[in-house]
C-alpha positions as CSV (number, residue, x, y, z in Angstrom):
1,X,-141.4,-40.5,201.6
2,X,-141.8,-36.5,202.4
3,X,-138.3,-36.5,202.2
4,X,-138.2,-37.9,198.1
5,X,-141.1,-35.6,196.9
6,X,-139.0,-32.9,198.2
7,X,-135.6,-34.1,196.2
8,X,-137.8,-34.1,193.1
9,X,-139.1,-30.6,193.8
10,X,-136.3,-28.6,194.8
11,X,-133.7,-30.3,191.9
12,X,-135.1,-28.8,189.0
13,X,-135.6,-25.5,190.2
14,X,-131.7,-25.8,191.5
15,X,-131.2,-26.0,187.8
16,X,-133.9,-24.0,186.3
17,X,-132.2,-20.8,188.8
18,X,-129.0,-19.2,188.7
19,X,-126.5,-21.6,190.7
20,X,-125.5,-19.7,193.6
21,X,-121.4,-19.7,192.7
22,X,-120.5,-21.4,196.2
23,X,-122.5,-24.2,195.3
24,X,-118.8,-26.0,194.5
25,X,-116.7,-25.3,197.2
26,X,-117.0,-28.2,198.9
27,X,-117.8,-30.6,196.5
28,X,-115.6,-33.1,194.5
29,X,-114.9,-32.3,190.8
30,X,-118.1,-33.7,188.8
31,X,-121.6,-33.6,187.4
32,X,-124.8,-33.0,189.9
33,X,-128.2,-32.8,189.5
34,X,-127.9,-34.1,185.7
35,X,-130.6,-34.6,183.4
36,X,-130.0,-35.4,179.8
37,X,-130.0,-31.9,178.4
38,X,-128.8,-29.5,181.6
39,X,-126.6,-30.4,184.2
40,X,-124.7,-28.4,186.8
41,X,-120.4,-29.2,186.6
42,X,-117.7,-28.6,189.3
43,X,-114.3,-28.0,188.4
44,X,-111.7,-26.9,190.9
45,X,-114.5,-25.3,193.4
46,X,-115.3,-23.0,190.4
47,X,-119.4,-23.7,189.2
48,X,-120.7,-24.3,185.5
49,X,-124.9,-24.3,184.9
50,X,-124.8,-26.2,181.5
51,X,-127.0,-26.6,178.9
52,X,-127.0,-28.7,176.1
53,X,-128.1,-27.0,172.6
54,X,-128.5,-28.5,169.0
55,X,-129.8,-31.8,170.2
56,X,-126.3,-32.5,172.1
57,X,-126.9,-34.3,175.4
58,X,-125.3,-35.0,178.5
59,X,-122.0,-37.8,178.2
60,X,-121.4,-38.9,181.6
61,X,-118.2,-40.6,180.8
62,X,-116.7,-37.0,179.7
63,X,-119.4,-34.4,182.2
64,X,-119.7,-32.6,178.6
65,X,-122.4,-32.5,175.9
66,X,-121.9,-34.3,173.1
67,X,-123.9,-35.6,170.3
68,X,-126.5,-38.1,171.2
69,X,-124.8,-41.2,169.1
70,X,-121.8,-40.5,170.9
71,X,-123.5,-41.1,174.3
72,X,-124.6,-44.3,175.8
73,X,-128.1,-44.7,177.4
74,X,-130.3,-43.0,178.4
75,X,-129.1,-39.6,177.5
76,X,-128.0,-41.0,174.4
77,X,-131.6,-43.1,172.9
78,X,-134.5,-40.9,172.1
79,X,-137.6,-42.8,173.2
80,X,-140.3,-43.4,170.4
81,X,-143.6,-41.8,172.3
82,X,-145.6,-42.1,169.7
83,X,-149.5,-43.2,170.5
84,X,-147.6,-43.4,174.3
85,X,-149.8,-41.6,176.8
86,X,-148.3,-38.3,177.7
87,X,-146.3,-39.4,181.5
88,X,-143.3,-40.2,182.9
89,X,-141.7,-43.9,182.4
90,X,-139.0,-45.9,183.9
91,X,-135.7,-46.9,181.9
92,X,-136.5,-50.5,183.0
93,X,-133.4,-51.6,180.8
94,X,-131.0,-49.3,183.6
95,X,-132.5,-50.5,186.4
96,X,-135.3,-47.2,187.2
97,X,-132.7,-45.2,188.0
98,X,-133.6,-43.1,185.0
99,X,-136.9,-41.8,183.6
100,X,-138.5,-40.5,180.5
101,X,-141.4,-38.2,179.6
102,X,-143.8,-38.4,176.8
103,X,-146.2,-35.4,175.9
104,X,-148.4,-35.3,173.2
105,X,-146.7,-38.0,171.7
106,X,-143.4,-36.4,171.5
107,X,-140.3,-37.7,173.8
108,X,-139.2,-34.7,176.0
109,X,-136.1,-36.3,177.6
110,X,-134.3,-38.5,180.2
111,X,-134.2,-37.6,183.9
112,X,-132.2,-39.4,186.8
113,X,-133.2,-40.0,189.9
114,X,-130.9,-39.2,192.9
115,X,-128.5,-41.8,194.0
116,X,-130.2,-44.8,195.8
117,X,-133.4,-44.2,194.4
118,X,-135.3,-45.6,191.6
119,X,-138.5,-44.2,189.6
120,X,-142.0,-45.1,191.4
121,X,-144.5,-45.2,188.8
122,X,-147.2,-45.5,190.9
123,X,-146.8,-41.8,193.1
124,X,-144.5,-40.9,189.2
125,X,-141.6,-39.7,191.1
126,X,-138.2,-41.4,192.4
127,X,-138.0,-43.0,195.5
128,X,-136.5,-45.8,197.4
129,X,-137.0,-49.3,196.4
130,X,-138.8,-50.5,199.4
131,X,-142.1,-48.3,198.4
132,X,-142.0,-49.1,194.9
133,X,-143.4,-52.0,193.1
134,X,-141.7,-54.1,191.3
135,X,-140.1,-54.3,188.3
136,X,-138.4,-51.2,189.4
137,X,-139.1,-51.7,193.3
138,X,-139.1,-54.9,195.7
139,X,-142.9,-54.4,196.9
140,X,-145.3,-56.6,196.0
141,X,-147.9,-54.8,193.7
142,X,-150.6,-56.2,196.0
143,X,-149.6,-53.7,198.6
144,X,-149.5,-50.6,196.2
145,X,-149.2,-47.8,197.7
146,X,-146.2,-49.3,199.5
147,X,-145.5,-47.7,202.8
């Protein structure tokens, strides 16, 4: 469990820095670390730290922004957060492997969680599915925290 709480820790600040320009030289072409709005590309070993402006958002069938009606969930749905309590909440519809945040009322974005895992609500971070409850987890709720 260490080991997710890490992931969640050290990928946003990989894309909140400069990318160091190696990051791509062994790495297929594609999109990693992607949330809805910033997202780091490799093309041909060469590295690109996007961000998307003028409420364009990540399309993962292109690894471009684009404008949100072009792009299918999640990037693509703004979440109504009104009278929601400010948090982060599962895209139960894509299985937890996404996430949103809520502040104030206002929607702040999707995030995804790293391949494998899906979004804990109970500890609010991804993780695998064995330690989180269901609907997004196979543990029973009676045994929250699941460990």
């Amino acid at each position: 469990m260490n080991f997710v709480f890490v992931l969640m820790v050290i990928i946003p600040a990989v894309v909140s820095q400069s990318v160091p320009s190696t990051f791509c030289v062994d790495k297929d072409d594609g999109v990693y670390y992607p949330a809805c709005r910033r997202f780091i590309k490799c093309v041909n070993g060469t590295v690109y730290d996007t961000e998307c402006f003028n409420g364009q958002v990540l399309n993962l069938k292109t690894g471009n922004c684009d404008d949100a009606e072009n792009v299918d969930p999640p990037c693509g749905r703004i979440e109504n957060c009104t009278g929601v309590p400010d948090g982060r909440y599962p895209n139960l519809d894509l299985g937890c492997t996404s996430f949103h945040t809520c502040k104030n009322g206002t929607f702040l974005g999707h995030n995804f969680c790293p391949d494998n895992l899906v979004f804990n609500t109970f500890n609010d971070y991804c993780d695998w599915s064995w330690n989180t409850a269901k609907p997004c987890g196979i543990c029973d709720e009676t045994t929250i925290p699941c460990l």
